[in-house]
C-alpha beads as a LAMMPS data file, in Angstrom:
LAMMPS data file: protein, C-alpha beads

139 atoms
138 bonds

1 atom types
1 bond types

-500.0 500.0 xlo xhi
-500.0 500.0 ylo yhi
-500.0 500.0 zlo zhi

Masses

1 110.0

Atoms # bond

1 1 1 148.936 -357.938 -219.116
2 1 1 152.590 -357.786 -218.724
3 1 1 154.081 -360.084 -215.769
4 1 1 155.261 -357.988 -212.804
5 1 1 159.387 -358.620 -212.411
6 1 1 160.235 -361.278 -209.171
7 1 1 162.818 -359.148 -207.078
8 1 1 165.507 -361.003 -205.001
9 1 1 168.333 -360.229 -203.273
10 1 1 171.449 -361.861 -204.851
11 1 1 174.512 -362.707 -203.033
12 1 1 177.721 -363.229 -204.388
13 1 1 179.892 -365.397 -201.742
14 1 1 183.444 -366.282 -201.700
15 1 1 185.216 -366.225 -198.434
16 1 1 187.263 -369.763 -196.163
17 1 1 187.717 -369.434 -192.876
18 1 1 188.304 -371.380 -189.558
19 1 1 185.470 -371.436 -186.969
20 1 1 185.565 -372.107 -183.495
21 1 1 183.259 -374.663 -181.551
22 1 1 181.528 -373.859 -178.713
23 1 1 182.648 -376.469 -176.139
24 1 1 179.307 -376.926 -174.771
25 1 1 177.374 -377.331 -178.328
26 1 1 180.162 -379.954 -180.230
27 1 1 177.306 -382.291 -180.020
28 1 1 174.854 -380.709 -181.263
29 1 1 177.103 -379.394 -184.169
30 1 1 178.188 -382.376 -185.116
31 1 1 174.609 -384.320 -185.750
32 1 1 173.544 -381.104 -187.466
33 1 1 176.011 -381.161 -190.057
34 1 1 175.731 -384.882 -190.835
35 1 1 172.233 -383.606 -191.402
36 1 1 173.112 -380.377 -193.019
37 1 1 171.544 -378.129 -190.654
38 1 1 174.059 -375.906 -190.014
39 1 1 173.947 -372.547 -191.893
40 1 1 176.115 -369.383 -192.312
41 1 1 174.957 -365.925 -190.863
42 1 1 175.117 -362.971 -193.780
43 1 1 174.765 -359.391 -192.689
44 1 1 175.061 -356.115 -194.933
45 1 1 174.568 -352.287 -193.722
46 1 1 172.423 -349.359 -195.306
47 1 1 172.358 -346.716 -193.658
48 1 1 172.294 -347.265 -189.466
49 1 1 170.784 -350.358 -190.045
50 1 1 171.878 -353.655 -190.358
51 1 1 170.363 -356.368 -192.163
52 1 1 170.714 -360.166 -191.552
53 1 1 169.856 -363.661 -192.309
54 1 1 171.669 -367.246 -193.035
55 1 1 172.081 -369.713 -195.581
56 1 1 171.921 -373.149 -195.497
57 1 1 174.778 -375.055 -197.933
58 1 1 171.798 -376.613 -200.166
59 1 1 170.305 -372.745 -200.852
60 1 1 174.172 -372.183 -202.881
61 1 1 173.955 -371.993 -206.671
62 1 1 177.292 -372.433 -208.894
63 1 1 179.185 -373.202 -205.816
64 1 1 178.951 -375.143 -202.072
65 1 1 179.025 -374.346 -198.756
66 1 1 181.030 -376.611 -196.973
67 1 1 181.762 -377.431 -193.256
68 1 1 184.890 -379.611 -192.370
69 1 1 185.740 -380.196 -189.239
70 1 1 189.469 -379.921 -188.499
71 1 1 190.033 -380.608 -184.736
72 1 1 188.447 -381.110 -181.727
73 1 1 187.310 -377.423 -181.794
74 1 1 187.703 -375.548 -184.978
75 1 1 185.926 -376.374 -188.228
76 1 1 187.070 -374.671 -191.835
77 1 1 183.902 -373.116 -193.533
78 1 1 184.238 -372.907 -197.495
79 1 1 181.852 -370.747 -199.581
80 1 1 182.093 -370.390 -203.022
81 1 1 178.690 -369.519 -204.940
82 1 1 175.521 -367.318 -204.811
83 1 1 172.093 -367.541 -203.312
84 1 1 169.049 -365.793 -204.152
85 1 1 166.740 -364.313 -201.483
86 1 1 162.941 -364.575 -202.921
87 1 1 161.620 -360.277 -202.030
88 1 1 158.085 -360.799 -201.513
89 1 1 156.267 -357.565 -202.551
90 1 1 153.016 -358.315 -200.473
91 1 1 155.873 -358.060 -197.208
92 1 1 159.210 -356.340 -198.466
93 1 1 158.026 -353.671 -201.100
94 1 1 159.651 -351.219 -198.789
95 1 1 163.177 -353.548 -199.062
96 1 1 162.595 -353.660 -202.750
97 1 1 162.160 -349.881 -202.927
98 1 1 164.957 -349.118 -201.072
99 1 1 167.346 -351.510 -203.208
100 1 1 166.593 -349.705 -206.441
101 1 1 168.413 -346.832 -205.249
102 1 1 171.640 -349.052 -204.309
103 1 1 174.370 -350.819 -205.926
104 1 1 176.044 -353.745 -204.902
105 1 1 176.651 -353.957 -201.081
106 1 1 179.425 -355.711 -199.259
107 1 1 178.632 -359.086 -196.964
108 1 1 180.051 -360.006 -193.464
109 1 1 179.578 -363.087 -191.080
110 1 1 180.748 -363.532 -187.760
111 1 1 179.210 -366.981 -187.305
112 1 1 177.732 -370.079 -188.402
113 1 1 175.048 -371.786 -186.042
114 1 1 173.396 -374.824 -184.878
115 1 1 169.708 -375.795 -184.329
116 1 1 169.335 -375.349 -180.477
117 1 1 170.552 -372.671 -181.536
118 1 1 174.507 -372.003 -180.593
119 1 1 176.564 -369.257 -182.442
120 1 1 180.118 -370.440 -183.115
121 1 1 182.069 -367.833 -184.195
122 1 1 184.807 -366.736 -186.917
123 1 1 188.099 -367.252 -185.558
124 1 1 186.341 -367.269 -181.868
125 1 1 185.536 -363.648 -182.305
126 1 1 182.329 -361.893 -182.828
127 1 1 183.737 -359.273 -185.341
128 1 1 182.528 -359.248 -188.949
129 1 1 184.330 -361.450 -191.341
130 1 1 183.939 -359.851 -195.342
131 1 1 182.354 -362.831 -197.332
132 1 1 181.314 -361.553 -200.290
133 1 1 178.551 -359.328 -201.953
134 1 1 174.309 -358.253 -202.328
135 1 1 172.646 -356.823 -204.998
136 1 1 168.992 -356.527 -205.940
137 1 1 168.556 -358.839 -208.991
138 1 1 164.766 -358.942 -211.208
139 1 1 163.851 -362.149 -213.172

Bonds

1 1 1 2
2 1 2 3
3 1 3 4
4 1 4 5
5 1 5 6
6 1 6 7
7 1 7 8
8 1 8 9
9 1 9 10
10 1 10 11
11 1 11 12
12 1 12 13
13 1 13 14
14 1 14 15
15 1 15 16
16 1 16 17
17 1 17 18
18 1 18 19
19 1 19 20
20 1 20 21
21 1 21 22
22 1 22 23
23 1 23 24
24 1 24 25
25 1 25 26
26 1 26 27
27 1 27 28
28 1 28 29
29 1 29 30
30 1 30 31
31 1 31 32
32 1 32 33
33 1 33 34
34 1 34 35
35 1 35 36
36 1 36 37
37 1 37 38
38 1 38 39
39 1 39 40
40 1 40 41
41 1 41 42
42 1 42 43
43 1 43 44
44 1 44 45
45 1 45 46
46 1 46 47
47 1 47 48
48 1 48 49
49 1 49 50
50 1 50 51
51 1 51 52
52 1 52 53
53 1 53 54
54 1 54 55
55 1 55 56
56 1 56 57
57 1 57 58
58 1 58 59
59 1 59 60
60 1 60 61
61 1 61 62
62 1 62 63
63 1 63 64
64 1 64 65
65 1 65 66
66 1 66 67
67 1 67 68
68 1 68 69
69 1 69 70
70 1 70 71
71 1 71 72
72 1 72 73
73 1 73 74
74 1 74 75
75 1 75 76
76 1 76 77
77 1 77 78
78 1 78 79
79 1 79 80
80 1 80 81
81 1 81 82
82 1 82 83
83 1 83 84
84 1 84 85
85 1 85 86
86 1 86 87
87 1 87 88
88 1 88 89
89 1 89 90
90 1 90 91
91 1 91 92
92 1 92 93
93 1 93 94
94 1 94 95
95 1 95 96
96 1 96 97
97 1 97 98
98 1 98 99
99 1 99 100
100 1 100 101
101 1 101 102
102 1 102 103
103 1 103 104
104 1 104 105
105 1 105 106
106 1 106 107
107 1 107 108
108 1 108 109
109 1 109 110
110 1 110 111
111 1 111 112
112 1 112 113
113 1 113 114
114 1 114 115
115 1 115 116
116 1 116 117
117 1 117 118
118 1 118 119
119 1 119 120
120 1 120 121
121 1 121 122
122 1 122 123
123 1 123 124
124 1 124 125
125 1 125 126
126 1 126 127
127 1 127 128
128 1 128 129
129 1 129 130
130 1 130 131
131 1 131 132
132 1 132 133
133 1 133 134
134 1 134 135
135 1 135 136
136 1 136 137
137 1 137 138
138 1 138 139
């Protein structure tokens, strides 16, 4: 019997920008990314509905995800890289489905975030910050 294709959603980042910290979660922020528990926020559209999750900086293939901190409250965020989003058909086959109709869609953040958790956002702003790209990818 043939093996059934693995479906995942692909995404293609590229993007450095400054974030600002939350005054009130610096603390936090800062033990988290010693620890490297502080991940990115990815959104893409289709249709009227919007679709999100996050990436942690060990999850980026080819590339890094980095967090430098460059004053009291602003870090740069660097991503250069892809990361692959396991589809599970048992739980997403109507994700999958709708993906094999689509091409490549564009990526936005507005934030990275903490683990109590606090949003700090893309130049202080909650607007949508083009990162990269998402495609459905078979392996």
């Amino acid at each position: 019997m043939a093996k059934k294709p693995k479906y995942f959603l692909e995404y293609k980042l590229s993007a450095e920008f400054p974030v600002q910290i939350v005054s009130d979660g610096v603390q936090t922020l800062l033990d988290d990314l010693k620890r490297n528990e502080v991940c990115l926020t990815l959104n893409y559209t289709i249709g009227d509905s919007t679709m999100s999750g996050s990436v942690y900086p060990d999850y980026i293939e080819d590339g890094e995800l980095t967090f430098t901190q460059i004053s009291d409250n602003k870090l740069r965020v660097s991503v250069k890289g892809s990361y692959l989003k396991y589809l599970d058909p048992k739980w997403e086959q109507n994700i999958i489905d709708d993906w094999k109709s689509l091409e490549k869609l564009k990526v936005y953040s507005n934030s990275i975030y903490d683990t109590k958790p606090t949003f700090h956002y893309i130049n202080g702003s909650e607007d949508d910050f083009e990162i990269g790209t998402v495609s459905l990818v078979h392996k």
